[in-house]
N, C-alpha and C positions, 0 to 999 in steps of 0.2 A: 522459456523452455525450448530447446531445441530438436524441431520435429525430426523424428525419423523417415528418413527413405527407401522404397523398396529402388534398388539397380537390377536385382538376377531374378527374373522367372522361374519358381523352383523348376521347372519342367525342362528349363533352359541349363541350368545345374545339375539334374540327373544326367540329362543326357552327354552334357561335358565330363563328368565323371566316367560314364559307360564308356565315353569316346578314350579318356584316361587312360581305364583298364586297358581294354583292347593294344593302344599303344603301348602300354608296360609291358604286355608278356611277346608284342611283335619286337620290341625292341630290344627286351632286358630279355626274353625269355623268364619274367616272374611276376607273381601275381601281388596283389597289396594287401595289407598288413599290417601292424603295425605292435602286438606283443611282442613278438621276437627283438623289437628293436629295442625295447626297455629292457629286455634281459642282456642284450650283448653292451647296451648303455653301461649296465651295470658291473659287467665285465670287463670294459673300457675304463671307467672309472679305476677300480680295484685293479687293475694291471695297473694305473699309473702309482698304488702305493704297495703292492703285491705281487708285482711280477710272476714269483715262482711258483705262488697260490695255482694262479690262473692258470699256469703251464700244465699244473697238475690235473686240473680237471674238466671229465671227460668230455661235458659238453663244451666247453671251449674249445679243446681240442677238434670239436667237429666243427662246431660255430667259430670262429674266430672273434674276437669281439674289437671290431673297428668299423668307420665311420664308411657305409656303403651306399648305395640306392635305396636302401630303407628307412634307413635313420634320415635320409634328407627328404623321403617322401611327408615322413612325421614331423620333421621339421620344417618345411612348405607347408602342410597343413596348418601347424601352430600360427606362422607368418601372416598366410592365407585369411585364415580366421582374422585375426586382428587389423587385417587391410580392409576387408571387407565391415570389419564393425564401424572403422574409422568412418570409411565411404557411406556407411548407410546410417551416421552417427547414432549406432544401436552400441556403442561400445560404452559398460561400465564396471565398475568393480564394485561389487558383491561377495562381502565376508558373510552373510548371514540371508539366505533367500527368504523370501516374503513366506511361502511355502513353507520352508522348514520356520519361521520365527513364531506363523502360527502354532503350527504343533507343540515345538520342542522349545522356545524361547531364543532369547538373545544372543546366548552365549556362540562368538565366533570360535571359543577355543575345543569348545564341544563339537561345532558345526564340522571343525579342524579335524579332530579326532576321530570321530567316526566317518569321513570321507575321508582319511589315510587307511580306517581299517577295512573299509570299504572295496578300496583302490587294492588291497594287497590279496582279499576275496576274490574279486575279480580276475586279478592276473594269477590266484592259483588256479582258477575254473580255467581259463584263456590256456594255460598249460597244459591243461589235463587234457580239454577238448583238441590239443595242440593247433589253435589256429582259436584268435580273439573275434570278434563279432561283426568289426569291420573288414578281415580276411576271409571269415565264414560268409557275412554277408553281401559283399559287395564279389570277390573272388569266386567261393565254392559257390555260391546260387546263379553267377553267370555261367558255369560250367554243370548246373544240374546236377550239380553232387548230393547223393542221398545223404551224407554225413554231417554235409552243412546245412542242409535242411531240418535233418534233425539238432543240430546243435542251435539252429538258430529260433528254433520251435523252443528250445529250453533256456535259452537267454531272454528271448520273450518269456514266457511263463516264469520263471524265477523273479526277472524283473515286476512283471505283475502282482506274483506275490508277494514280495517285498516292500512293492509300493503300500500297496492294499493292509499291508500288517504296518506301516510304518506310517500310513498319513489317512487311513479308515477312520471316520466320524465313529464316535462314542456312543452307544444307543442309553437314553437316559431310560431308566426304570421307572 
């Protein structure tokens, strides 16, 4: 078996993120994110089989949906992640977590199903809050915004209750 390596101090991680931020809105003038860029992903997409769809509506029209400083922040992350699993040989693939096979069983296509419906839950909250958890979190909480605080107070608590209802021990009678 091939031991895993710790390379990054979380603490050494935070604070290279903070230093991130900071650079992002000194340079780009904008802060991180990263729902928006699956919606304009999505836009991007569908322009390339829909063109006049997308001309038509209204949030494209504001949003333009192409390949910007967002989508390649999201896309450095994904990269990121994966370099750093290699480096710290923590990298594997996982159809079915230990966690969910206890509760729910084996099935990867079930596992599939409900973290797609999951996944679409989320980015309609991320919408409505207009700004996802890593935007609220990491962006509006460096800037003190009451709005991300309360959003992120209800991404915590939601998440908690859903853990809590979805992987809560059974009390036997």
């Amino acid at each position: 078996m091939v031991q895993k390596r710790e390379i990054l101090n979380p603490y050494v991680g935070g604070a290279l993120a903070g230093a991130l931020a900071v650079a992002s809105v000194w340079v780009t003038g904008k802060f991180f994110g990263a729902s928006t860029t699956f919606v304009r992903a999505a836009g991007f997409i569908e322009k390339f089989f829909n063109p006049f769809m997308v001309a038509r509506m209204d949030y494209y029209i504001k949003e333009e949906p192409k390949i910007e400083w967002q989508w390649m922040f999201v896309t450095g992350a994904l990269i990121g992640s994966f370099l750093i699993s290699l480096a710290t040989r923590s990298f594997a693939v996982k159809t079915v977590p230990e966690v969910w096979r206890q509760r729910f069983g084996n099935s990867a296509v079930k596992r599939a199903v409900v973290a797609f419906c999951g996944g679409i839950i989320a980015m309609i909250g991320a919408r409505l809050a207009d700004g996802c958890p890593s935007g609220h979190g990491l962006s509006g909480m460096m800037q003190l915004s009451v709005g991300s605080l309360i959003a992120m107070a209800c991404f915590f608590a939601g998440g908690i209750a859903v853990a809590r209802l979805l992987y809560a021990q059974r009390r036997k009678r």
